[in-house]
LUMTI-243604 format. One record per residue (C-alpha): x, y, z; residue in three letters. Coordinates in steps of 0.001 Angstrom, whole numbers, plus 500000, padded with zeros to 6 digits. Layout:
<atoms>
XYZala
...
</atoms>
This chain:
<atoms>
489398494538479823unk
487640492680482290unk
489466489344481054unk
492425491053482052unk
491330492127485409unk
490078488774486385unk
492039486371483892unk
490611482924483359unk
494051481324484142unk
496315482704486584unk
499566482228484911unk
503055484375484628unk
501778485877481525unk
501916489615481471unk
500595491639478779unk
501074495167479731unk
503575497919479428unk
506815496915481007unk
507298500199483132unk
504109499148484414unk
505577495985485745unk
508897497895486930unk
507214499959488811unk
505191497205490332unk
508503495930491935unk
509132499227493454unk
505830499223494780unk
505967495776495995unk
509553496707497639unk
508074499680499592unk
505097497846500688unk
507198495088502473unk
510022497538503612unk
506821499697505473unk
505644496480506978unk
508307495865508568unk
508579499337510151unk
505456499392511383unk
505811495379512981unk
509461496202514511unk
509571500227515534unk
509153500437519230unk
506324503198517730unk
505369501330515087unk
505878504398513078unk
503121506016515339unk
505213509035516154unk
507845508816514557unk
506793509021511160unk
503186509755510933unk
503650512138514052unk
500835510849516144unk
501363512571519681unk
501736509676521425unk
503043511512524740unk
499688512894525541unk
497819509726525383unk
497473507560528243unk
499861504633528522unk
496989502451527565unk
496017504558524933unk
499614504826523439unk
499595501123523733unk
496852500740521324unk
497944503027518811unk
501214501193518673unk
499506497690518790unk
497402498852516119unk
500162500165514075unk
501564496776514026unk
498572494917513082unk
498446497253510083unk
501991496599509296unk
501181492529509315unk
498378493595507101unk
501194495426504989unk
503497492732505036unk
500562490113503460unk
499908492705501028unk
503621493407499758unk
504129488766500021unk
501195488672497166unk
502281491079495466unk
505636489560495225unk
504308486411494722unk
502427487649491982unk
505494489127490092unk
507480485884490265unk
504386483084489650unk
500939484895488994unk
502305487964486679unk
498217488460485027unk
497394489534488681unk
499388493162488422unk
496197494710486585unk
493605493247489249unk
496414494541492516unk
497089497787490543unk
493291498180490477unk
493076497513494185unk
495880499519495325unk
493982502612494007unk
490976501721495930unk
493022501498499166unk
495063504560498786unk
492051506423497624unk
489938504826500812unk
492780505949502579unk
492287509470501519unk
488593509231501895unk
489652508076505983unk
491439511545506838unk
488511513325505774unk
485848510949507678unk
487898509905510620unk
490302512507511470unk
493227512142513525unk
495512514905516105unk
498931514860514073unk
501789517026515460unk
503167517276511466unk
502807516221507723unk
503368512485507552unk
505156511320504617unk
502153508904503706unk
499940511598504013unk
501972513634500956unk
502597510200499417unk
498635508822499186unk
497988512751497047unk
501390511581494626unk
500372507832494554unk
496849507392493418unk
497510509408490055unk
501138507319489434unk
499204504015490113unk
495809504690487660unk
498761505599484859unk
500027502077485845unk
497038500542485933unk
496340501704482383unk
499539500920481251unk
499259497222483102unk
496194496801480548unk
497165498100477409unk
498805495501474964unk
502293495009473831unk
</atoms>
């Protein structure tokens, strides 16, 4: 297992279940499509989708949140380029960035517990992270297990 977490040659080989690597185009697809809402809505998705009350901040505050928003969509944007890259040139990769796409959406999780934010509504990410950490360790498994 750990050989195919952290493969000794990073080639286009994949060895895991091919809904596994379907569904790590869709992921890869959403990942980049997010990005570039968060880098190009005059929000950045702030209020609009997560429902962040951006009216009662200050104008500086506001600012941030949106600035911010954007830097996390750049952050995105990297994230959904590798893992494109990785299902055209590196394919032994998926296990390792299935593996770390848990621990970010289950970080993420772990955030809105520690660090809670004033939303006016549910965010769609908010429903998604609860749907998405289950769907990706069945894809993780699936990434490792042989043909």
């Amino acid at each position: 297992m750990i050989n195919r977490l952290f493969p000794a040659v990073l080639d286009n080989n994949y060895r895991g279940s091919k809904i596994a690597l379907y569904f790590f185009w869709v992921m890869a697809g959403v990942t980049v499509i997010r990005s570039f809402i968060h880098l190009v809505a005059p929000d950045g998705g702030a209020q609009s989708i997560a429902t962040i009350p951006l009216d009662v901040f200050t104008p500086n505050g506001a600012a941030v949140v949106v600035h911010l928003f954007g830097l996390w969509g750049l952050s995105q944007l990297i994230v959904g380029l590798v893992y494109l890259l990785s299902l055209i040139r590196y394919r032994a990769l998926i296990p390792l960035l299935y593996l770390l796409g848990i621990l970010e959406y289950a970080v993420r999780l772990i955030l809105t517990v520690v660090k809670p934010i004033e939303i006016e509504g549910t965010a769609p990410g908010g429903v998604g992270n609860f749907i998405l950490i289950p769907v990706l360790l069945i894809m993780f498994f699936l990434s490792l297990k042989s043909k």
